[in-house]
CHARMM internal coordinates of N, CA and C (Angstrom, degrees):
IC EDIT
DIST 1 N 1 CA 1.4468
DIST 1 CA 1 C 1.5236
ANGL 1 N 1 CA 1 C 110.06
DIST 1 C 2 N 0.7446
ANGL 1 CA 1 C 2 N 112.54
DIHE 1 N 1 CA 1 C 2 N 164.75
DIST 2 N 2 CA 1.8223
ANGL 1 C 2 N 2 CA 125.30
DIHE 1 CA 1 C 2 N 2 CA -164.68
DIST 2 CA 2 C 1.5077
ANGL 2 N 2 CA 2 C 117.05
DIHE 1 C 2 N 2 CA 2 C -127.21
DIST 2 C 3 N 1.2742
ANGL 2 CA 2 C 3 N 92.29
DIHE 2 N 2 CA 2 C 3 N 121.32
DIST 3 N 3 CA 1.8513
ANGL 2 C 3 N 3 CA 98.33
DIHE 2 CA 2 C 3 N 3 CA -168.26
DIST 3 CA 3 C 1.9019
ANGL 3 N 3 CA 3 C 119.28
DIHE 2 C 3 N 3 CA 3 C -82.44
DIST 3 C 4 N 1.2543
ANGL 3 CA 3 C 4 N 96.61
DIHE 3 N 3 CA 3 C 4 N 8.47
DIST 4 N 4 CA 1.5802
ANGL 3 C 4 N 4 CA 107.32
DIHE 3 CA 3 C 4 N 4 CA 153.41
DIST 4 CA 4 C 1.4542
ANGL 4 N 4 CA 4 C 108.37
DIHE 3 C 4 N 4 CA 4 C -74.10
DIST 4 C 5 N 1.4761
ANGL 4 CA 4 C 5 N 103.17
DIHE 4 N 4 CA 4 C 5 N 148.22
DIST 5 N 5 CA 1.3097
ANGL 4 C 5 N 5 CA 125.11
DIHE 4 CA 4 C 5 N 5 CA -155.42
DIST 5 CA 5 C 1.5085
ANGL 5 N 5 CA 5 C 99.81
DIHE 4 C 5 N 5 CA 5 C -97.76
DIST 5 C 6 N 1.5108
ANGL 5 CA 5 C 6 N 119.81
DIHE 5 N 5 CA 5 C 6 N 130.02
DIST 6 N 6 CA 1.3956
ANGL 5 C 6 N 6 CA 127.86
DIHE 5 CA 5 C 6 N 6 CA 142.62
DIST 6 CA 6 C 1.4275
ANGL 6 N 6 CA 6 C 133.84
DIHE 5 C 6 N 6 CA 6 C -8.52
DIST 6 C 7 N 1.7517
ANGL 6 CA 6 C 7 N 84.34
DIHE 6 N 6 CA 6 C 7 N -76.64
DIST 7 N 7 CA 1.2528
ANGL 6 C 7 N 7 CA 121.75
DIHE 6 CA 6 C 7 N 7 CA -161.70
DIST 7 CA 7 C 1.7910
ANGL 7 N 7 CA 7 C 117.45
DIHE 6 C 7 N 7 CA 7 C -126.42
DIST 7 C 8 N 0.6774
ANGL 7 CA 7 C 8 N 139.69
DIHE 7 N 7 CA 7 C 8 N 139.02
DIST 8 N 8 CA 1.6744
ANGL 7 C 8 N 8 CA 137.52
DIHE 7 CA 7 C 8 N 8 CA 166.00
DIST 8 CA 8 C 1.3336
ANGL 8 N 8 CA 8 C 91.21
DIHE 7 C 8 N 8 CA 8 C -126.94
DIST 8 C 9 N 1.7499
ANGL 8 CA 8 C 9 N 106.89
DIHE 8 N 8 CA 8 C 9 N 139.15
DIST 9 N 9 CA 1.4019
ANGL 8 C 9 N 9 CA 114.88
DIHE 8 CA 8 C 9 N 9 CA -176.50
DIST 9 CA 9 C 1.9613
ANGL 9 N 9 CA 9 C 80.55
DIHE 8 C 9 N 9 CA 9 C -129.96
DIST 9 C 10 N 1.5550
ANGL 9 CA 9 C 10 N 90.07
DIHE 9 N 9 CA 9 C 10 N 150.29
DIST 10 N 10 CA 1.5592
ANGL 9 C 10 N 10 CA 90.19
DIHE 9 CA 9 C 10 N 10 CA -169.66
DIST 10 CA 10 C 1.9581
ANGL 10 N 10 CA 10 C 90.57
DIHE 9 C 10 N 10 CA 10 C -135.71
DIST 10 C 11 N 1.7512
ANGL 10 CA 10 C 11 N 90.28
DIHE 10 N 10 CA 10 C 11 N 112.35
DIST 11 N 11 CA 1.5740
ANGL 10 C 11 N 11 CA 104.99
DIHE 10 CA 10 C 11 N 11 CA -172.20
DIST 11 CA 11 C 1.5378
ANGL 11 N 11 CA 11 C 96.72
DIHE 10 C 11 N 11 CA 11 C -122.19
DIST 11 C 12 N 1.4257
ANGL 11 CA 11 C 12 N 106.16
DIHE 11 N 11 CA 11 C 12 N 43.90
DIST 12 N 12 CA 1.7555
ANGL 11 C 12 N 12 CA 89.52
DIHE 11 CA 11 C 12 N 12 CA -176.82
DIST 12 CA 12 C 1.6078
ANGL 12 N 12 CA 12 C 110.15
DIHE 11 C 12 N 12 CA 12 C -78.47
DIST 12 C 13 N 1.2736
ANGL 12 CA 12 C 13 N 140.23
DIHE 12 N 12 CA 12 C 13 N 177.11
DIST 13 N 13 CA 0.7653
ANGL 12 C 13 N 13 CA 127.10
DIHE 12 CA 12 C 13 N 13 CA 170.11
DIST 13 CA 13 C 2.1953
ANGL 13 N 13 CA 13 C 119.38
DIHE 12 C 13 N 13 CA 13 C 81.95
DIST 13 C 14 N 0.8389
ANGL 13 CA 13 C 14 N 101.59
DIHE 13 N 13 CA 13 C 14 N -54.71
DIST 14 N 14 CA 1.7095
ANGL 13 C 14 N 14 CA 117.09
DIHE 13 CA 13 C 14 N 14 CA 148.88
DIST 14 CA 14 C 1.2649
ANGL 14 N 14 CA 14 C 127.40
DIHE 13 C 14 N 14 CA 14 C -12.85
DIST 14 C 15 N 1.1484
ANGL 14 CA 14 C 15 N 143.14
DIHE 14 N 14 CA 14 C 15 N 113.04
DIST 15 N 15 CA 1.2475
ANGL 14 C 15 N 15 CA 130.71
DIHE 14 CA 14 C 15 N 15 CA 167.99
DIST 15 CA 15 C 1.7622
ANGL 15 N 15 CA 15 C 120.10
DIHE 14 C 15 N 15 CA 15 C -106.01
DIST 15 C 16 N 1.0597
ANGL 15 CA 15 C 16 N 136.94
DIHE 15 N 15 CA 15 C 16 N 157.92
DIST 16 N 16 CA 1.7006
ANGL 15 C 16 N 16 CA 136.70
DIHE 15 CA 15 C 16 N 16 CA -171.46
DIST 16 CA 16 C 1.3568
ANGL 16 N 16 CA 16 C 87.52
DIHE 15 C 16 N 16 CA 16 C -51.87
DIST 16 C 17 N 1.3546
ANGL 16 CA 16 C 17 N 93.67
DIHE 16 N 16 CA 16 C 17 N 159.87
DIST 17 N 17 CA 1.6349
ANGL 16 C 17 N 17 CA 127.86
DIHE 16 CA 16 C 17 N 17 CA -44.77
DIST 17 CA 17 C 1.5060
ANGL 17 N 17 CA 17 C 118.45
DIHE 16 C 17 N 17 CA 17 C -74.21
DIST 17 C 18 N 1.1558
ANGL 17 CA 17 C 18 N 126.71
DIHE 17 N 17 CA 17 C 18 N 5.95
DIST 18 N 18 CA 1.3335
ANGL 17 C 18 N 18 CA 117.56
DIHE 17 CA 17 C 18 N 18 CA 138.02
DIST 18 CA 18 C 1.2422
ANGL 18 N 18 CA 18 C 144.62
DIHE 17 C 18 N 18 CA 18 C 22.89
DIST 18 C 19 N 1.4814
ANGL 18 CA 18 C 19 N 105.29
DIHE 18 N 18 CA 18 C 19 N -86.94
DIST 19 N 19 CA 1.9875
ANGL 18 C 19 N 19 CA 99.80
DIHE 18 CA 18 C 19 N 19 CA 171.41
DIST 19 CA 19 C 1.3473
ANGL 19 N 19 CA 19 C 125.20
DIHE 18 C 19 N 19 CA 19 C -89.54
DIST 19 C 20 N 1.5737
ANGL 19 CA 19 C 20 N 111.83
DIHE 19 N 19 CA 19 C 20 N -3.86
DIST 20 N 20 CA 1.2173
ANGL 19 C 20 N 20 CA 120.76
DIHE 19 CA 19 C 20 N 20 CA 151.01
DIST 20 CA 20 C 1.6815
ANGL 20 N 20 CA 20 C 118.37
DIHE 19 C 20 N 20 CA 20 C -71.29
DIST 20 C 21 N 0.8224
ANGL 20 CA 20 C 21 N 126.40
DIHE 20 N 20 CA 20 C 21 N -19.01
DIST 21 N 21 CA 1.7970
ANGL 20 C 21 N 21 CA 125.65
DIHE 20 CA 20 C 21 N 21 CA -176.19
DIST 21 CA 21 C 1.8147
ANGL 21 N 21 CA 21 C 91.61
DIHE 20 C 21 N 21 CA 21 C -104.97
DIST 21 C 22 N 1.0748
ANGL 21 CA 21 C 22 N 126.47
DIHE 21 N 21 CA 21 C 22 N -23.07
DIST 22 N 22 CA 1.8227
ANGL 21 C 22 N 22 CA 127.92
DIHE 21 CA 21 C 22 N 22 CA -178.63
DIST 22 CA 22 C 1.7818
ANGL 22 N 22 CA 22 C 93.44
DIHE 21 C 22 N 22 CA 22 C -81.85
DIST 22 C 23 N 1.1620
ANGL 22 CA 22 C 23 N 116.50
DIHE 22 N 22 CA 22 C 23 N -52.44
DIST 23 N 23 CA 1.6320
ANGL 22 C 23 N 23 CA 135.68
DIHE 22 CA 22 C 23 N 23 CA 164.69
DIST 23 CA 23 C 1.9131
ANGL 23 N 23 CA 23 C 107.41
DIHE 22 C 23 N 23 CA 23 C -27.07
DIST 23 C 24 N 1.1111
ANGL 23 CA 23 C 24 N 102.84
DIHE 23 N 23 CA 23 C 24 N -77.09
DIST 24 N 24 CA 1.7818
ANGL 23 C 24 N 24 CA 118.60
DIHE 23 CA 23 C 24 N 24 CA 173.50
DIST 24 CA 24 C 1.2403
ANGL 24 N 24 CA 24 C 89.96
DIHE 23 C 24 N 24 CA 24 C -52.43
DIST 24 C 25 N 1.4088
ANGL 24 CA 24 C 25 N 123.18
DIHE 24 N 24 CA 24 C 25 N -108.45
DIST 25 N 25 CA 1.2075
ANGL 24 C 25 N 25 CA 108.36
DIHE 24 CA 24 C 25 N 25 CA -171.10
DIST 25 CA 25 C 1.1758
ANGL 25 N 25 CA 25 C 149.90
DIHE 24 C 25 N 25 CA 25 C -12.46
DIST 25 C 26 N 1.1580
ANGL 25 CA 25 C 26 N 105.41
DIHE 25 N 25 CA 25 C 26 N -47.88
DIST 26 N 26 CA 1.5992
ANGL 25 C 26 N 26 CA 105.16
DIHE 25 CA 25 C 26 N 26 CA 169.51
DIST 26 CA 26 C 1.5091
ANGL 26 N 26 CA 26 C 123.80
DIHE 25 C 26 N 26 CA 26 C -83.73
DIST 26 C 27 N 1.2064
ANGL 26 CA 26 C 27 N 123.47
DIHE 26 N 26 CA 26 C 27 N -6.90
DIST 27 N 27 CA 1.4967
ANGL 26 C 27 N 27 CA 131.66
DIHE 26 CA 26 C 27 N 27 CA 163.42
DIST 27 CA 27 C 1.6556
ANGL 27 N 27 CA 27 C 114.40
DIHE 26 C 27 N 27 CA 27 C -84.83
DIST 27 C 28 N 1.3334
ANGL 27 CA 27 C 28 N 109.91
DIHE 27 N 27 CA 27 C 28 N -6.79
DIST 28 N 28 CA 1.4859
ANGL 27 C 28 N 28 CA 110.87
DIHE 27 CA 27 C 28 N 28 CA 176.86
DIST 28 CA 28 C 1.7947
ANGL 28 N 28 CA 28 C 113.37
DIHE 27 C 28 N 28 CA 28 C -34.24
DIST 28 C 29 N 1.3890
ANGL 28 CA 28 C 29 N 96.82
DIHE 28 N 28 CA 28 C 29 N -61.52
DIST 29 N 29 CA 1.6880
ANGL 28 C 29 N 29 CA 88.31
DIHE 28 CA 28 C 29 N 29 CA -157.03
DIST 29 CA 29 C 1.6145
ANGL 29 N 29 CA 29 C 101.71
DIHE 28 C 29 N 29 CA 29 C -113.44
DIST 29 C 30 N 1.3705
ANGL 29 CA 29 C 30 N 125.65
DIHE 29 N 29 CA 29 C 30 N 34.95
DIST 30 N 30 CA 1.4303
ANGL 29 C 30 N 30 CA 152.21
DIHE 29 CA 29 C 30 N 30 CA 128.18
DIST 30 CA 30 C 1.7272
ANGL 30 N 30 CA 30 C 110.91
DIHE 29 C 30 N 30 CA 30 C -34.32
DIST 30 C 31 N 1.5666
ANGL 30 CA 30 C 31 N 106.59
DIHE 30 N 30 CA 30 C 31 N 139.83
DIST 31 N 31 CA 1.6921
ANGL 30 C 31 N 31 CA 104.22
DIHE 30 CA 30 C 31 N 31 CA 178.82
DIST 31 CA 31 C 1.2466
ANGL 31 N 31 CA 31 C 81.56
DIHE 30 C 31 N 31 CA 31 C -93.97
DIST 31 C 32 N 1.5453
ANGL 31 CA 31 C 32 N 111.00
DIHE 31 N 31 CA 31 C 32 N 163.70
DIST 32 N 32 CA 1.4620
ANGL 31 C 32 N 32 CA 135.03
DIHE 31 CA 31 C 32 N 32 CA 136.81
DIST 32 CA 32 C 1.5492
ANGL 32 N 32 CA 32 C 119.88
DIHE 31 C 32 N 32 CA 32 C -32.75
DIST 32 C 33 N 1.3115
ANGL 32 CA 32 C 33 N 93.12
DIHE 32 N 32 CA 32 C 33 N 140.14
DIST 33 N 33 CA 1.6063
ANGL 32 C 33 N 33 CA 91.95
DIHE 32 CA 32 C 33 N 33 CA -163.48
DIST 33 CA 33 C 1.9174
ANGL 33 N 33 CA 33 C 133.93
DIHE 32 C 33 N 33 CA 33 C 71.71
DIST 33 C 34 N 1.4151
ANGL 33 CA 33 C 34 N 109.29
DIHE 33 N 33 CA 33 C 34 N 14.86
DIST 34 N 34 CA 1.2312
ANGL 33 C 34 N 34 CA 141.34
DIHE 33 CA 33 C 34 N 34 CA 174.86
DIST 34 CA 34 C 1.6430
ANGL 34 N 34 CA 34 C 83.01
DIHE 33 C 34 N 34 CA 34 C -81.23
DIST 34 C 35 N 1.6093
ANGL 34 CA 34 C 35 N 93.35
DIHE 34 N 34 CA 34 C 35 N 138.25
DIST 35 N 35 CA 1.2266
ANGL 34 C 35 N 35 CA 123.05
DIHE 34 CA 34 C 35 N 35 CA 150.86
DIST 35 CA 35 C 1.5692
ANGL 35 N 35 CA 35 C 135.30
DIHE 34 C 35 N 35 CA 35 C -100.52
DIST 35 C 36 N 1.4914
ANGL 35 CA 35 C 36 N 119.15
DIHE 35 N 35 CA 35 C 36 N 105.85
DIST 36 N 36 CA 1.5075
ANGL 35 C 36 N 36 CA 106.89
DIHE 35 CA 35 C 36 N 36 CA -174.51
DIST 36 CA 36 C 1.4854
ANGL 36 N 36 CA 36 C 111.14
DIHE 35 C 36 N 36 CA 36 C -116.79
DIST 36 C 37 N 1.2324
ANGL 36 CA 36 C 37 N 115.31
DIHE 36 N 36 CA 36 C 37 N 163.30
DIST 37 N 37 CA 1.7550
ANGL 36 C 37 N 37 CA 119.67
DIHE 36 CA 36 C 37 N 37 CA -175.17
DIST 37 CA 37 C 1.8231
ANGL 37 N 37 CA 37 C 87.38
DIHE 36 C 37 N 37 CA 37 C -125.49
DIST 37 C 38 N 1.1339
ANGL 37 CA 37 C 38 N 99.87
DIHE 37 N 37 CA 37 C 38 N 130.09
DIST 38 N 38 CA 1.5515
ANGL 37 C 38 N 38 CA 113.71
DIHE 37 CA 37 C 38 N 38 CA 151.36
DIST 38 CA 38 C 1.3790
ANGL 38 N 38 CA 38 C 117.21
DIHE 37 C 38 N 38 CA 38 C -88.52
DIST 38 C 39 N 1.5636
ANGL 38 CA 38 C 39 N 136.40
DIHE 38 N 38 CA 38 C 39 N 131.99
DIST 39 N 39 CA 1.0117
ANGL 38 C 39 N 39 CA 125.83
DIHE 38 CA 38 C 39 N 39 CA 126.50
DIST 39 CA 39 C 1.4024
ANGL 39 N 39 CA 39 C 151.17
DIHE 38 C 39 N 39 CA 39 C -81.51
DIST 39 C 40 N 1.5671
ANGL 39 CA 39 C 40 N 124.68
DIHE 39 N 39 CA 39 C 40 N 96.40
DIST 40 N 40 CA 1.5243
ANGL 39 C 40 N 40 CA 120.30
DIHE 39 CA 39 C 40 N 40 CA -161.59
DIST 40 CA 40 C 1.7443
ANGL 40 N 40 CA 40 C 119.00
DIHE 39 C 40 N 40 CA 40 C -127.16
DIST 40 C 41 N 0.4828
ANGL 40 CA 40 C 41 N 94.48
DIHE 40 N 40 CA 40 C 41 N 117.31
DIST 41 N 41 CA 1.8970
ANGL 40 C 41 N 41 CA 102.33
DIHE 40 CA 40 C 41 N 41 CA 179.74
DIST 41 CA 41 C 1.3818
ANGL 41 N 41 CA 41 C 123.52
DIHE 40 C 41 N 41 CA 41 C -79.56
DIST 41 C 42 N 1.1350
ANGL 41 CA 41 C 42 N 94.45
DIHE 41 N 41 CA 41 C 42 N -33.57
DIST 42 N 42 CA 1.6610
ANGL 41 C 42 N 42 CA 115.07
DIHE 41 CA 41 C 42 N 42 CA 153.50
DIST 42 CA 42 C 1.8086
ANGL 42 N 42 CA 42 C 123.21
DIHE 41 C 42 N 42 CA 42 C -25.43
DIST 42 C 43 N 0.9909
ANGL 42 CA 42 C 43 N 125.26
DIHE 42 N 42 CA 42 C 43 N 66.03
DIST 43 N 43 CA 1.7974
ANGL 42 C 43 N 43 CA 126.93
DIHE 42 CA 42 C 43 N 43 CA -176.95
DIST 43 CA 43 C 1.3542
ANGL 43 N 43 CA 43 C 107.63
DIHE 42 C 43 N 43 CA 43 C -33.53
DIST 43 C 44 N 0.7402
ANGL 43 CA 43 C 44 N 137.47
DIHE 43 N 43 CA 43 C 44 N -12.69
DIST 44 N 44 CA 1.5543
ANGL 43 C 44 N 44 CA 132.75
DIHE 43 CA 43 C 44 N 44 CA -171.64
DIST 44 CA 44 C 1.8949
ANGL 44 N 44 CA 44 C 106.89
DIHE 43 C 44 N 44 CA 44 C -100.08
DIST 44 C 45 N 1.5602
ANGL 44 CA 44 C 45 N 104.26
DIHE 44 N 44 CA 44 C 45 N -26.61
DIST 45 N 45 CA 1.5072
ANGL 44 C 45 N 45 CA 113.40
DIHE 44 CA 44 C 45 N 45 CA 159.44
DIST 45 CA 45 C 1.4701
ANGL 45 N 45 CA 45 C 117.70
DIHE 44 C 45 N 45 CA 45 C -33.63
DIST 45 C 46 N 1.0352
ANGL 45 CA 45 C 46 N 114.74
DIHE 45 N 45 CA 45 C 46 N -38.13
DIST 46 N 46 CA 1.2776
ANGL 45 C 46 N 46 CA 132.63
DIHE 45 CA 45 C 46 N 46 CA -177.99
DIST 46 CA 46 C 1.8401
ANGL 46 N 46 CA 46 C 125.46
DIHE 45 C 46 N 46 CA 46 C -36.53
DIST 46 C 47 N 1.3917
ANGL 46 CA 46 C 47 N 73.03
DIHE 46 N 46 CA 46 C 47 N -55.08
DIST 47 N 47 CA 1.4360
ANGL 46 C 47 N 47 CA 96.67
DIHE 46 CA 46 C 47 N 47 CA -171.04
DIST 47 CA 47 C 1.6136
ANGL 47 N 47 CA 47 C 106.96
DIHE 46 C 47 N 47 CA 47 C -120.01
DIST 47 C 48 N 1.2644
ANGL 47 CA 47 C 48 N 121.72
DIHE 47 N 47 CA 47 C 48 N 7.07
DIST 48 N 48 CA 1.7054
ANGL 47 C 48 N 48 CA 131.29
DIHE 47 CA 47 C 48 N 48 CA 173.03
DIST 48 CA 48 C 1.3480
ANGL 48 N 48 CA 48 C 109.62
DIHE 47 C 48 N 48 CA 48 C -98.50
DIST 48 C 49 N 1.6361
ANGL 48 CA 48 C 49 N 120.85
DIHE 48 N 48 CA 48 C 49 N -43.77
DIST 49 N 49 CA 1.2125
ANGL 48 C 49 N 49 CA 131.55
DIHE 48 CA 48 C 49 N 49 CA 163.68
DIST 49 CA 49 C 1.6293
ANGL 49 N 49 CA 49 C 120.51
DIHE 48 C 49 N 49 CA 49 C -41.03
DIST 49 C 50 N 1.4779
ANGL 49 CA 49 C 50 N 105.94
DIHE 49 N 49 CA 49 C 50 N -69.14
DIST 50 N 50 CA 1.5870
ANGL 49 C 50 N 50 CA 112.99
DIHE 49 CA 49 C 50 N 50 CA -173.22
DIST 50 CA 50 C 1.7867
ANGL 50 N 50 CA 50 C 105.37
DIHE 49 C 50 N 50 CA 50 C -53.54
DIST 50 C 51 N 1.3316
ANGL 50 CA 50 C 51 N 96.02
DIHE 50 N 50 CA 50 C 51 N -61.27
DIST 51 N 51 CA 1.7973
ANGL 50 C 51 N 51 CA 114.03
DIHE 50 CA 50 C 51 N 51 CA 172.05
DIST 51 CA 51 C 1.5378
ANGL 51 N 51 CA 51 C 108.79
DIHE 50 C 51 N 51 CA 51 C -40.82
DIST 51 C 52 N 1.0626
ANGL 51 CA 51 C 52 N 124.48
DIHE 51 N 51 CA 51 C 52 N -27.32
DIST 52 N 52 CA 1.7947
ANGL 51 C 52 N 52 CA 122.04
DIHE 51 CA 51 C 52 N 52 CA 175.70
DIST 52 CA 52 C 1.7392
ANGL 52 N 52 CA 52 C 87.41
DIHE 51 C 52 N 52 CA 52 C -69.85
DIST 52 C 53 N 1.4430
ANGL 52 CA 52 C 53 N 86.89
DIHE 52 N 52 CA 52 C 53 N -77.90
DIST 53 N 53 CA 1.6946
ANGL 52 C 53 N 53 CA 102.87
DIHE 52 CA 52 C 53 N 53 CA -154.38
DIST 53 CA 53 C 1.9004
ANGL 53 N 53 CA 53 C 102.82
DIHE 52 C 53 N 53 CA 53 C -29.89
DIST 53 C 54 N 1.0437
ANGL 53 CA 53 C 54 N 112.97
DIHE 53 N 53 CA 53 C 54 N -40.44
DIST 54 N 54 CA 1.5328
ANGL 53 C 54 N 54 CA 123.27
DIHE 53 CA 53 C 54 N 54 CA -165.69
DIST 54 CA 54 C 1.5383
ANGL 54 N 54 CA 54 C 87.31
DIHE 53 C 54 N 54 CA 54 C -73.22
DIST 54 C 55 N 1.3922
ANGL 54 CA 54 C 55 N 129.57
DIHE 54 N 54 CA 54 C 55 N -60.87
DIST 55 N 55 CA 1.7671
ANGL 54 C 55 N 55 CA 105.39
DIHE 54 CA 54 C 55 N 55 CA -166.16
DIST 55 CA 55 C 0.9836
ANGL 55 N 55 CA 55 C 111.35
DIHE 54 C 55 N 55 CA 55 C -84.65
DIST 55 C 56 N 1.7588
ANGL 55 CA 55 C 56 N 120.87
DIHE 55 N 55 CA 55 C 56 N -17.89
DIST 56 N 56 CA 1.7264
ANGL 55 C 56 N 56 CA 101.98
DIHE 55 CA 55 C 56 N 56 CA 179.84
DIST 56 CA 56 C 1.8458
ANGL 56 N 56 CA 56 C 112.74
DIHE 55 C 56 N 56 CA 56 C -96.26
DIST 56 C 57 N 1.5047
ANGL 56 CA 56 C 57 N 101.87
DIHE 56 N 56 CA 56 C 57 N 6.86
DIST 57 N 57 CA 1.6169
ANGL 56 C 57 N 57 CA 109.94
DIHE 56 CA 56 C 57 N 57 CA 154.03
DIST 57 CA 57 C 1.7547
ANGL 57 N 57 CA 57 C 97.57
DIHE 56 C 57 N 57 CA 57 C 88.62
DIST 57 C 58 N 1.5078
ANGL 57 CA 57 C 58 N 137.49
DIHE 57 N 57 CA 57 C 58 N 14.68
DIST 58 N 58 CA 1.2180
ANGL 57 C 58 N 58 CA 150.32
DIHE 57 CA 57 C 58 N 58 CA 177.42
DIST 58 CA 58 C 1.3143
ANGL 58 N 58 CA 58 C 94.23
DIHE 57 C 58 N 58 CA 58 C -81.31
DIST 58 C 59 N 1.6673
ANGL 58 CA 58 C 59 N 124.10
DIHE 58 N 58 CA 58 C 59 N 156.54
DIST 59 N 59 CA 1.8339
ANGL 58 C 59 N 59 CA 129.40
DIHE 58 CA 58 C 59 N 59 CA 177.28
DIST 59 CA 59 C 1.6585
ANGL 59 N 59 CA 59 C 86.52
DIHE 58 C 59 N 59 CA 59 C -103.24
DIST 59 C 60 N 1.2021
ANGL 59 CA 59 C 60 N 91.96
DIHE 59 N 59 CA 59 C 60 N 143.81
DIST 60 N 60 CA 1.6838
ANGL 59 C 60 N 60 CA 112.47
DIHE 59 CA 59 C 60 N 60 CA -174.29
DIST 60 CA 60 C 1.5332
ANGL 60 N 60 CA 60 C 90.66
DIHE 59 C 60 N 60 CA 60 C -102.98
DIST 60 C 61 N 1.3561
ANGL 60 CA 60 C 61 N 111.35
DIHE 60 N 60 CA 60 C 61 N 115.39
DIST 61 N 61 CA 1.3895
ANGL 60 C 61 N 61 CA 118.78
DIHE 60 CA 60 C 61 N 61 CA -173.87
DIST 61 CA 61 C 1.8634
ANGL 61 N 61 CA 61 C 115.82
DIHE 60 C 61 N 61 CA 61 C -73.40
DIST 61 C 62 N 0.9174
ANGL 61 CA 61 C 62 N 103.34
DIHE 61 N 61 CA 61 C 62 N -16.13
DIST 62 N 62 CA 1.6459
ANGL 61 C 62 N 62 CA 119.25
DIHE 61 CA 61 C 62 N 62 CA -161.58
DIST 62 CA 62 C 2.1135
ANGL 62 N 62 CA 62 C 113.90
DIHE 61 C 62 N 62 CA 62 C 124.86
DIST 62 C 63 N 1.4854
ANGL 62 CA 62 C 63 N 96.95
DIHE 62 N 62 CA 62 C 63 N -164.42
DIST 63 N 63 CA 1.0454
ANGL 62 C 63 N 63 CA 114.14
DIHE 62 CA 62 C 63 N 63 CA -170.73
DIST 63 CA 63 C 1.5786
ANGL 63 N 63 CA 63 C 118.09
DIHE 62 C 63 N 63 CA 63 C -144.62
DIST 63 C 64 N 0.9340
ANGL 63 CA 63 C 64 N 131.86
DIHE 63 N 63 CA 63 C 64 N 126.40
DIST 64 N 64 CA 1.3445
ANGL 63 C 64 N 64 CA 134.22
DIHE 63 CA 63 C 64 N 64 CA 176.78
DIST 64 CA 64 C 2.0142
ANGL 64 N 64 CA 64 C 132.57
DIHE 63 C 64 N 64 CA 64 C -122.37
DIST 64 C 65 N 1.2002
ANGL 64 CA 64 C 65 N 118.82
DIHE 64 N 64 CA 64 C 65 N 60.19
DIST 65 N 65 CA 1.1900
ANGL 64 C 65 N 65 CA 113.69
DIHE 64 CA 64 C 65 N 65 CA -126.33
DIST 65 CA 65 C 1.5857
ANGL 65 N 65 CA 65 C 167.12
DIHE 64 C 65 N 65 CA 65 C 110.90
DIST 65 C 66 N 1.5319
ANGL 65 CA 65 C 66 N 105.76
DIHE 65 N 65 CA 65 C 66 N -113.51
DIST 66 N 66 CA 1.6796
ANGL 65 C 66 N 66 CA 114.41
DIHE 65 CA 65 C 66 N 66 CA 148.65
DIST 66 CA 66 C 1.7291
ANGL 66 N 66 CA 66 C 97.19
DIHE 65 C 66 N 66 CA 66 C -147.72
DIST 66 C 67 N 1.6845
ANGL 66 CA 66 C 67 N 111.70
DIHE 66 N 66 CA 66 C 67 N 37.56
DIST 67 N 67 CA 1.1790
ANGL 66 C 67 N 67 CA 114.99
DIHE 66 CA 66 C 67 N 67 CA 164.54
DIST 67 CA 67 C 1.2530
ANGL 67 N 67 CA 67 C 121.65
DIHE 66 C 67 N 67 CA 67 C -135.76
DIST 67 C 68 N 1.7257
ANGL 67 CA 67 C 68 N 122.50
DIHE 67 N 67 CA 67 C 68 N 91.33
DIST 68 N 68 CA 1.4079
ANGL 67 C 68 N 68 CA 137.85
DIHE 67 CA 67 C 68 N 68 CA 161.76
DIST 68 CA 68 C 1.5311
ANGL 68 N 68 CA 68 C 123.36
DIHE 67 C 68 N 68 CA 68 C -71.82
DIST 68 C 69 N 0.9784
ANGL 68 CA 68 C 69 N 109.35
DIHE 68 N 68 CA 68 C 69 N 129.61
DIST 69 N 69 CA 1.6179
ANGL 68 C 69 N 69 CA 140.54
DIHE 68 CA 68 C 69 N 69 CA -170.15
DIST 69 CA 69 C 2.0438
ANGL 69 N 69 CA 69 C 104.44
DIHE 68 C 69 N 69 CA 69 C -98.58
DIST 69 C 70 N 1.2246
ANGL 69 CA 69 C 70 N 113.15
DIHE 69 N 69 CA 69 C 70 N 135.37
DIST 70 N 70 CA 1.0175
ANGL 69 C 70 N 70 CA 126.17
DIHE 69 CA 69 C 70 N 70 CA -179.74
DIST 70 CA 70 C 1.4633
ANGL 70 N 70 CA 70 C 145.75
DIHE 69 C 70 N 70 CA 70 C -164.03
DIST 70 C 71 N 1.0314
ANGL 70 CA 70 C 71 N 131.43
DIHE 70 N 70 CA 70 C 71 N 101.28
DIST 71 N 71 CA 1.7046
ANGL 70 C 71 N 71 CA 134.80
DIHE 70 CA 70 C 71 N 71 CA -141.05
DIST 71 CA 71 C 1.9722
ANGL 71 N 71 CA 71 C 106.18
DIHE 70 C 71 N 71 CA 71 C -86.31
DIST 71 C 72 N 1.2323
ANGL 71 CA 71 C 72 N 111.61
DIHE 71 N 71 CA 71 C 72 N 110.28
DIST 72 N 72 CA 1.1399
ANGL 71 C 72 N 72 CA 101.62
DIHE 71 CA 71 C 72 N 72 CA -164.16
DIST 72 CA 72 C 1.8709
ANGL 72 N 72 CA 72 C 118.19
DIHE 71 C 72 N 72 CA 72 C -75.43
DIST 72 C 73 N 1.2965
ANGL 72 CA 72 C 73 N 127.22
DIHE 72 N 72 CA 72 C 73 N 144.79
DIST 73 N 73 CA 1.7235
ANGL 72 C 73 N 73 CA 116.95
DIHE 72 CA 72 C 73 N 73 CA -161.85
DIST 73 CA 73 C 1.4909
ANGL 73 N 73 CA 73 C 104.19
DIHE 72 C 73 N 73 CA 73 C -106.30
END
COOR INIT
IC SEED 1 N 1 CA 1 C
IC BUILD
C-alpha cells in the first residue's frame, strides 16, 4: 500500500471540533485502506486527531506539523 494520500482535507484555520467532524465526513465514501492527510492548525488537533482514529478504529499515521496522516479501516 502506498503512503500517498487519497484525500487531503484542508481544515486550516478551524477550531475543535471542526476538522475532526470535516475529517469524518469527508472519508465517508473512501475504501478501507485509503490514505488521508488532514490539514489543521488548530492545537487541540493534536489530541482530537489520534482520539478519532482510536474510536473510529482508523491507524493514526503520525503528525508533521498541522499535517496528520491517517489510514482509513
Amino acid at each position: 500500500m502506498s503512503d500517498t494520500p487519497d484525500l487531503v482535507v484542508d481544515a486550516l484555520g478551524l477550531l475543535c471540533p471542526l476538522p475532526v467532524l470535516r475529517l469524518r465526513k469527508r472519508m465517508t465514501d473512501l475504501p478501507p485502506g485509503a490514505v488521508v492527510q488532514l490539514l489543521a492548525d488548530d492545537p487541540a488537533a493534536h489530541v482530537d486527531v489520534p482520539h478519532f482514529c482510536a474510536e473510529a478504529g482508523h491507524d493514526f499515521m503520525g503528525a508533521t506539523g498541522t499535517t496528520f496522516t491517517l489510514r482509513k479501516r
